[in-house]
C-alpha positions in Angstrom: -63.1 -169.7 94.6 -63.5 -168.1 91.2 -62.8 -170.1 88.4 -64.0 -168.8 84.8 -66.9 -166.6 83.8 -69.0 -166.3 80.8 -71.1 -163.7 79.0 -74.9 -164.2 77.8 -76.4 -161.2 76.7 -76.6 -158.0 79.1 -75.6 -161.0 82.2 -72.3 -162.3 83.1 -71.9 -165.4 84.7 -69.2 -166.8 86.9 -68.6 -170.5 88.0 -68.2 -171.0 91.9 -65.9 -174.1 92.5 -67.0 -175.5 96.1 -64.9 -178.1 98.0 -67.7 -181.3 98.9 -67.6 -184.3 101.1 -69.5 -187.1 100.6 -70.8 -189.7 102.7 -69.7 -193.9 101.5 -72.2 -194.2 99.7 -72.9 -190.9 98.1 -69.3 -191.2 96.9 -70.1 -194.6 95.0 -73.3 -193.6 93.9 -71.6 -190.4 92.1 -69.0 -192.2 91.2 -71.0 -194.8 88.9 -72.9 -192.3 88.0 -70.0 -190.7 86.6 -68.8 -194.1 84.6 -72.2 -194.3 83.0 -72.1 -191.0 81.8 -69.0 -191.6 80.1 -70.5 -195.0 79.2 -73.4 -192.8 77.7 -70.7 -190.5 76.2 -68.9 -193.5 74.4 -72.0 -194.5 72.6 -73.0 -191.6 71.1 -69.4 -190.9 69.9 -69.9 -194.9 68.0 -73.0 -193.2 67.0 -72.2 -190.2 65.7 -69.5 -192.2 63.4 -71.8 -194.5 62.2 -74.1 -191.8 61.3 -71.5 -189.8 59.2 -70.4 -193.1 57.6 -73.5 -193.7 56.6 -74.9 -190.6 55.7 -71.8 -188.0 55.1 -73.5 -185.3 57.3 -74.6 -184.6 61.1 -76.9 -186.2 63.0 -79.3 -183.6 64.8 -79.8 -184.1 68.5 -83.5 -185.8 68.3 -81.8 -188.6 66.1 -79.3 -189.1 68.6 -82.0 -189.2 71.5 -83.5 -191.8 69.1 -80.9 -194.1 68.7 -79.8 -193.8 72.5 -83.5 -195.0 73.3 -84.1 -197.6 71.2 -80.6 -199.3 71.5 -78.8 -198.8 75.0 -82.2 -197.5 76.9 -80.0 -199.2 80.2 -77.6 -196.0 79.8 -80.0 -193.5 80.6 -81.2 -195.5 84.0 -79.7 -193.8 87.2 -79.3 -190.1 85.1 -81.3 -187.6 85.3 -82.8 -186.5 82.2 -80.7 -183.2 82.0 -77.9 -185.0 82.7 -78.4 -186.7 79.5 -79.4 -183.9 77.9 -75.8 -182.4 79.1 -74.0 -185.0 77.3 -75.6 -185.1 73.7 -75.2 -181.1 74.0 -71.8 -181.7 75.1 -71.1 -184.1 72.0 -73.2 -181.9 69.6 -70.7 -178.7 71.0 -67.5 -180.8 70.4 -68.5 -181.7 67.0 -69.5 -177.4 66.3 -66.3 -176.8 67.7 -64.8 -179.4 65.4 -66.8 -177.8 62.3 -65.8 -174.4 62.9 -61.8 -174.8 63.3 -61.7 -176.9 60.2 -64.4 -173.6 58.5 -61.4 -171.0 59.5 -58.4 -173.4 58.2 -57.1 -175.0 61.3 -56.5 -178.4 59.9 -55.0 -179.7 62.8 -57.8 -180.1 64.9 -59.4 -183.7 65.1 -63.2 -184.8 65.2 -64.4 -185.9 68.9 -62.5 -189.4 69.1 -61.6 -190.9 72.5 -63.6 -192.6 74.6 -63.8 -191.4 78.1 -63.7 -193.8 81.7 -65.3 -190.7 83.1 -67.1 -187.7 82.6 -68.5 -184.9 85.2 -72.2 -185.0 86.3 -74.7 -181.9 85.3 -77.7 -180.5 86.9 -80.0 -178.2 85.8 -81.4 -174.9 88.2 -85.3 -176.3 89.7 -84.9 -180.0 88.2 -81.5 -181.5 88.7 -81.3 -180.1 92.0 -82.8 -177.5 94.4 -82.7 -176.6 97.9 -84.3 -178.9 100.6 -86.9 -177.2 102.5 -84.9 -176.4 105.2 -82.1 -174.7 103.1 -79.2 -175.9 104.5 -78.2 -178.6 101.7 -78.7 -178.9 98.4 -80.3 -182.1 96.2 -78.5 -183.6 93.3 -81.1 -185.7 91.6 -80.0 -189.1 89.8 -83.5 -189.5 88.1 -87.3 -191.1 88.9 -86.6 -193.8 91.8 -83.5 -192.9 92.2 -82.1 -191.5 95.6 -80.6 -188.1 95.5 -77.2 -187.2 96.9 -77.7 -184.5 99.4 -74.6 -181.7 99.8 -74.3 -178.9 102.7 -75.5 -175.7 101.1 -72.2 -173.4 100.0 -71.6 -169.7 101.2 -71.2 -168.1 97.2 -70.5 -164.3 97.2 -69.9 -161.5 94.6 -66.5 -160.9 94.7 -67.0 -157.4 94.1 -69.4 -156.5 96.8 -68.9 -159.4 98.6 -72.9 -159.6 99.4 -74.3 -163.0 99.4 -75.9 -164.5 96.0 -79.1 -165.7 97.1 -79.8 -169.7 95.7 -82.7 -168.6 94.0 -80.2 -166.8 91.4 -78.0 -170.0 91.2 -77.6 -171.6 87.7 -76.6 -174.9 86.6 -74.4 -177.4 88.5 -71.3 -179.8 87.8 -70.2 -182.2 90.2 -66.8 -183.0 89.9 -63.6 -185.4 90.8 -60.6 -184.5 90.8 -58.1 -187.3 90.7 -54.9 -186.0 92.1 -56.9 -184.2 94.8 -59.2 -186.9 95.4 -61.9 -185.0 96.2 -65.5 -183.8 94.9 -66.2 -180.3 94.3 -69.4 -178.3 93.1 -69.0 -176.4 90.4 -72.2 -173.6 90.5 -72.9 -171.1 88.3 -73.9 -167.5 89.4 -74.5 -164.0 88.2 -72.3 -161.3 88.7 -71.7 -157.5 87.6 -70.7 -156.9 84.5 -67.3 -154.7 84.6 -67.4 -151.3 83.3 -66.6 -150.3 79.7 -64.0 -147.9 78.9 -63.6 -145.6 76.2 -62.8 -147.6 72.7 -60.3 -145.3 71.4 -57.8 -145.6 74.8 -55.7 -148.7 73.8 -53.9 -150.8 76.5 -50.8 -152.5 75.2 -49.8 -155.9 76.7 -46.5 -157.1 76.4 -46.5 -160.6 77.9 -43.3 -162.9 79.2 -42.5 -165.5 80.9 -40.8 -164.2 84.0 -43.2 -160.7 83.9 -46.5 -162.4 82.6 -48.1 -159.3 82.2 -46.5 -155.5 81.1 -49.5 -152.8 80.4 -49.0 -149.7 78.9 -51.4 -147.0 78.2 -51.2 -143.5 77.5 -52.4 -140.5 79.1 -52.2 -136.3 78.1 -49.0 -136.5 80.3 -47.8 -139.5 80.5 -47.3 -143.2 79.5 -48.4 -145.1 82.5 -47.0 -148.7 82.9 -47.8 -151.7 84.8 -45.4 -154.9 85.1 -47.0 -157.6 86.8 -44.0 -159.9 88.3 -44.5 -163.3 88.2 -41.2 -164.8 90.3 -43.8 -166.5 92.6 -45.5 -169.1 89.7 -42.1 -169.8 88.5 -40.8 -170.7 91.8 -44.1 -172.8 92.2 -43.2 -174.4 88.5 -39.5 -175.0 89.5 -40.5 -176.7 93.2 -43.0 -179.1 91.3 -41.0 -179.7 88.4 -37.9 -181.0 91.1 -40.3 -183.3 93.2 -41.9 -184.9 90.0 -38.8 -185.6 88.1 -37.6 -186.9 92.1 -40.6 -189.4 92.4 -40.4 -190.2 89.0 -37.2 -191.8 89.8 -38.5 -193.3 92.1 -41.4 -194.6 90.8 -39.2 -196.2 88.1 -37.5 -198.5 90.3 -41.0 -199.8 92.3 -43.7 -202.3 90.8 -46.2 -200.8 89.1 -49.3 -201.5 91.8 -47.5 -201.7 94.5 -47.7 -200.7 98.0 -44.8 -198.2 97.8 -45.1 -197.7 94.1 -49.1 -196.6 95.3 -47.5 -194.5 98.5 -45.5 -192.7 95.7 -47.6 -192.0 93.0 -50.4 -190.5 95.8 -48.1 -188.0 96.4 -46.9 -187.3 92.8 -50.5 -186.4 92.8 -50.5 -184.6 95.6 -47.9 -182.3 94.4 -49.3 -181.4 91.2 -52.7 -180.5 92.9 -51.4 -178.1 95.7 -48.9 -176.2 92.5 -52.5 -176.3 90.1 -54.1 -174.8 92.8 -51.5 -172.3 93.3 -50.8 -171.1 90.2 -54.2 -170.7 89.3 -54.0 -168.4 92.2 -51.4 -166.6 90.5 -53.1 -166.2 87.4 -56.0 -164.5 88.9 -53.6 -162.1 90.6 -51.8 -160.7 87.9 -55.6 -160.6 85.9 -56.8 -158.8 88.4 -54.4 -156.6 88.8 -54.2 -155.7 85.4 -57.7 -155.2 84.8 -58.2 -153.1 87.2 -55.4 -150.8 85.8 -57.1 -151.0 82.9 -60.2 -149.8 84.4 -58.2 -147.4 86.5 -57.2 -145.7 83.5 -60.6 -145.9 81.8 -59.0 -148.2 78.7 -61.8 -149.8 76.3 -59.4 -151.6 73.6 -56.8 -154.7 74.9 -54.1 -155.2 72.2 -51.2 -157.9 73.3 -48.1 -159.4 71.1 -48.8 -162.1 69.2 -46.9 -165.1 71.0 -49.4 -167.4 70.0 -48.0 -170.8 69.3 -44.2 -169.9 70.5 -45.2 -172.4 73.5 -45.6 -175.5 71.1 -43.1 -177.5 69.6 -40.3 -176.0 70.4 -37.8 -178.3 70.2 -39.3 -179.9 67.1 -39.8 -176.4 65.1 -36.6 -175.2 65.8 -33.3 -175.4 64.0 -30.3 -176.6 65.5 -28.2 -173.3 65.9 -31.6 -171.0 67.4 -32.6 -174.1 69.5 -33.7 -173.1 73.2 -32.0 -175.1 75.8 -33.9 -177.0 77.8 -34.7 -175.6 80.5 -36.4 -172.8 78.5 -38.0 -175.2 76.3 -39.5 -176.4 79.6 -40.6 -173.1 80.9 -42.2 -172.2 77.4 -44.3 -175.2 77.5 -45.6 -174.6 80.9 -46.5 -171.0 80.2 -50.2 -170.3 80.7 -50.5 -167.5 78.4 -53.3 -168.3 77.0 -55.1 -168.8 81.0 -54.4 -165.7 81.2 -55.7 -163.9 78.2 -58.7 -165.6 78.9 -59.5 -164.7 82.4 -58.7 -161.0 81.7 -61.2 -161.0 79.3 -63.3 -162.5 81.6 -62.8 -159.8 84.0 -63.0 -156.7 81.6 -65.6 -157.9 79.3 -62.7 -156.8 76.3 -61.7 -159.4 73.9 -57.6 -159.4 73.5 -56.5 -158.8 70.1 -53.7 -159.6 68.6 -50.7 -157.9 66.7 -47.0 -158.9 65.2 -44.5 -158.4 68.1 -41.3 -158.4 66.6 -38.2 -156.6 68.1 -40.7 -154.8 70.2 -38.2 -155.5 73.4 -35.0 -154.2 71.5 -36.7 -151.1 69.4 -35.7 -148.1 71.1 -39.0 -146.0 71.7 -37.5 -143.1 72.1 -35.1 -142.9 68.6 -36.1 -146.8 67.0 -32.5 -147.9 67.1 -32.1 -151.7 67.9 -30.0 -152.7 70.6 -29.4 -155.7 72.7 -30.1 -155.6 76.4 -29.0 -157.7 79.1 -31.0 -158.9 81.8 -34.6 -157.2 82.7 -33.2 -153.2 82.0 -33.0 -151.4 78.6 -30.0 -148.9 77.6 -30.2 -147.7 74.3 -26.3 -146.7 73.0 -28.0 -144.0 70.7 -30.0 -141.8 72.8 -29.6 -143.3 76.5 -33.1 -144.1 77.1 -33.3 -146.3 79.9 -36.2 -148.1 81.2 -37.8 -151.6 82.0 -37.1 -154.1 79.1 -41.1 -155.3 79.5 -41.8 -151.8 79.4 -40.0 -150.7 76.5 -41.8 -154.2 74.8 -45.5 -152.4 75.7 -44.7 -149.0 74.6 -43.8 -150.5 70.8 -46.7 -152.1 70.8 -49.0 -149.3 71.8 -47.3 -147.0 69.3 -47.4 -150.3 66.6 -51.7 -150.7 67.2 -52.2 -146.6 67.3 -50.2 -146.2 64.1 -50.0 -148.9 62.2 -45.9 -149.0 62.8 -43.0 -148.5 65.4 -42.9 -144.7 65.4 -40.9 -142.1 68.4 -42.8 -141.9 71.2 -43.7 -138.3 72.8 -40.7 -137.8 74.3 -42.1 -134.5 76.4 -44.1 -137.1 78.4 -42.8 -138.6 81.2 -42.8 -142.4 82.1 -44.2 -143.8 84.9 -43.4 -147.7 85.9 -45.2 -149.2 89.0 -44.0 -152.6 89.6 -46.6 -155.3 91.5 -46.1 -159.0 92.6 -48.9 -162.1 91.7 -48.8 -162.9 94.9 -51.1 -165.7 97.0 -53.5 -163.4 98.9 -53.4 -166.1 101.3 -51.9 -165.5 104.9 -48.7 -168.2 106.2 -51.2 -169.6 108.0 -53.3 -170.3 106.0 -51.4 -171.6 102.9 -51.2 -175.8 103.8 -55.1 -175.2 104.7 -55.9 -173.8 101.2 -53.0 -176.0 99.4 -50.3 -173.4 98.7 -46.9 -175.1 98.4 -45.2 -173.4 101.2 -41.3 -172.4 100.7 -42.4 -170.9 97.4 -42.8 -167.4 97.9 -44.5 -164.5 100.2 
């Protein structure tokens, strides 16, 4: 299952996320292993305080390595070394990360502070593990004299030629729990394609929503040719999650914390959440992949979406009290994954999205820019009688707004063409409990 990918230089790589079971006491062993590393992750964050108390500035990574060694040298027993190495470079990127928000004016953002119960395990291609000689399982290695946890060997593919990725391509590893799943998975990193380029000066124009995620315009010599992704099947996973938490959650209320049925309860509270994260992930990687490959379809080099950044957050608090959303919007613009989605259709493109004002895009008539007010998912302009998709209408301001500068007419001689698609689980009936879908929540 595709999960994320990342560029580095003329490669892009991809992360693999592979269901595990462990034997008893391979599930211990990773499991401690897992509360020392955030043991480890603890001290360096009392370390990296101390250090800027004491000297105002940053501690480089061989001064952290220095303290760790001379102070808590029982942390680093039961790790392999790149497994350290994974944490101070995950404390030194948290701290960049940190540097560079607070560089472009983002005041907000907060210096690495909380202490962690638990942090993932990391392993390095050819030293923190590597195929047993036989090849059918994989060895994670916990460091000299340590035994090594040994995992069946996954089945990874290229998802667009769906030809095998031999191991010897395989990057680095992260071995995972997840706590409402209650289960270990691999996470493996391996190469795949980069995705064509398409011509720099044919702009794509995203209009993006709530109930249609995704609406993509781009223009042809004929033509504006539209796409609206519909996204009724996340929102009816969001709305069937939402009921049964806010049911347990009664329930819950009225049991001891700890208790049998209080424990009974809260499992499947878990439960819950992890088959609708599962499926709307799925979702998300529907409507990007459809989208991108319209995009390539059309041979479009240049992503431009509506800036909705930040419309998600704080909406009650932000708001006056006459504009105020009700609630139940308020709920659904929290739990929109936007941003998700932005990223993974970079991902799959190789385009960065950029960003441009929005406003009255949806109600500005294309065709003669008079404002009007629809109702429901259509557009009617009084003036001129233009009718099309409201989400549509939204994309076609925008690609006239980032070609020009400014709404302007659109060519009225060309024609255009909506085609309507569904984020749909590409999963069969069958096969949904198998792979968590929450049946009862769409085709």
């Amino acid at each position: 299952m595709r999960r994320s990918t990342r560029t580095q230089g003329d490669e892009t790589w991809r992360v693999a996320v592979i269901p595990v079971r462990l034997s008893g006491a391979d599930h211990r062993k990773a499991h401690e292993a897992c509360h020392k590393a955030a043991l480890l992750w603890n001290f360096l964050l009392a370390e990296m305080r101390a250090y800027w108390d004491e000297h105002g500035s940053d501690p480089s990574d061989k001064e952290l390595r220095h303290r760790l060694y001379e102070k808590r040298p029982d942390l680093r027993d039961g790790l392999h070394a790149h497994t350290i190495q994974g944490v101070l470079d995950g404390m030194n990127d948290a701290v960049a990360t940190y540097r560079e928000n607070r560089r472009q004016g983002n005041m907000d953002v907060h210096a690495p502070h909380r202490a962690k119960n638990y942090r993932p395990l990391d392993f390095t291609s050819g030293y923190g593990w590597r195929p047993t000689n036989d090849g059918e399982r994989v060895a994670l290695s916990f460091g000299r004299n340590h035994r090594r946890i040994l995992v069946r060997m996954p089945n990874i593919s290229d998802p667009k030629t769906n030809a095998p990725v031999p191991v010897e391509r395989w990057g680095a590893m992260r071995l995972c729990w997840d706590r409402n799943k209650r289960q270990w998975s691999l996470h493996v990193s391996v190469p795949t394609s980069r995705p064509p380029q398409g011509n720099p000066n044919n702009i794509a124009a995203i209009d993006e929503g709530v109930i249609n995620p995704m609406a993509v315009a781009v223009e042809t010599d004929d033509a504006y040719e539209i796409l609206v992704v519909n996204g009724r099947h996340a929102r009816a996973v969001k709305h069937y999650r939402n009921t049964r938490i806010a049911s347990l959650q009664e329930r819950l209320a009225r049991c001891v914390k700890e208790s049998k049925r209080w424990c009974k309860l809260d499992a499947k509270r878990r439960r819950i959440e992890a088959e609708a994260a599962d499926a709307l992930r799925n979702a998300d990687h529907q409507t990007t992949r459809k989208v991108a490959d319209f995009l390539q379809e059309h041979d479009a080099g240049r992503i431009v979406a509506g800036d909705v950044r930040g419309i998600e957050q704080n909406t009650r608090k932000n708001e006056t009290r006459r504009v105020r959303n009700r609630k139940d919007q308020r709920r659904r613009l929290s739990q929109w994954s936007r941003g998700r989605q932005e990223s993974l259709l970079s991902h799959k493109t190789g385009m960065p999205v950029e960003h441009i004002d929005e406003s009255w895009s949806s109600k500005t008539c294309p065709a003669c820019q008079t404002r009007n007010h629809p109702n429901g998912r259509g557009y009617h302009c009084r003036n001129c009688g233009f009718t099309c998709n409201r989400d549509a209408v939204g994309a076609i301001n925008i690609l006239i707004r980032a070609k020009n500068g400014s709404y302007q007419p659109m060519d009225t001689n060309k024609k255009v063409h909506v085609k309507y698609l569904r984020a749909t689980p590409i999963f069969q009936p069958e096969e949904r409990r198998e792979h968590g879908v929450i049946p009862g929540t769409g085709a």
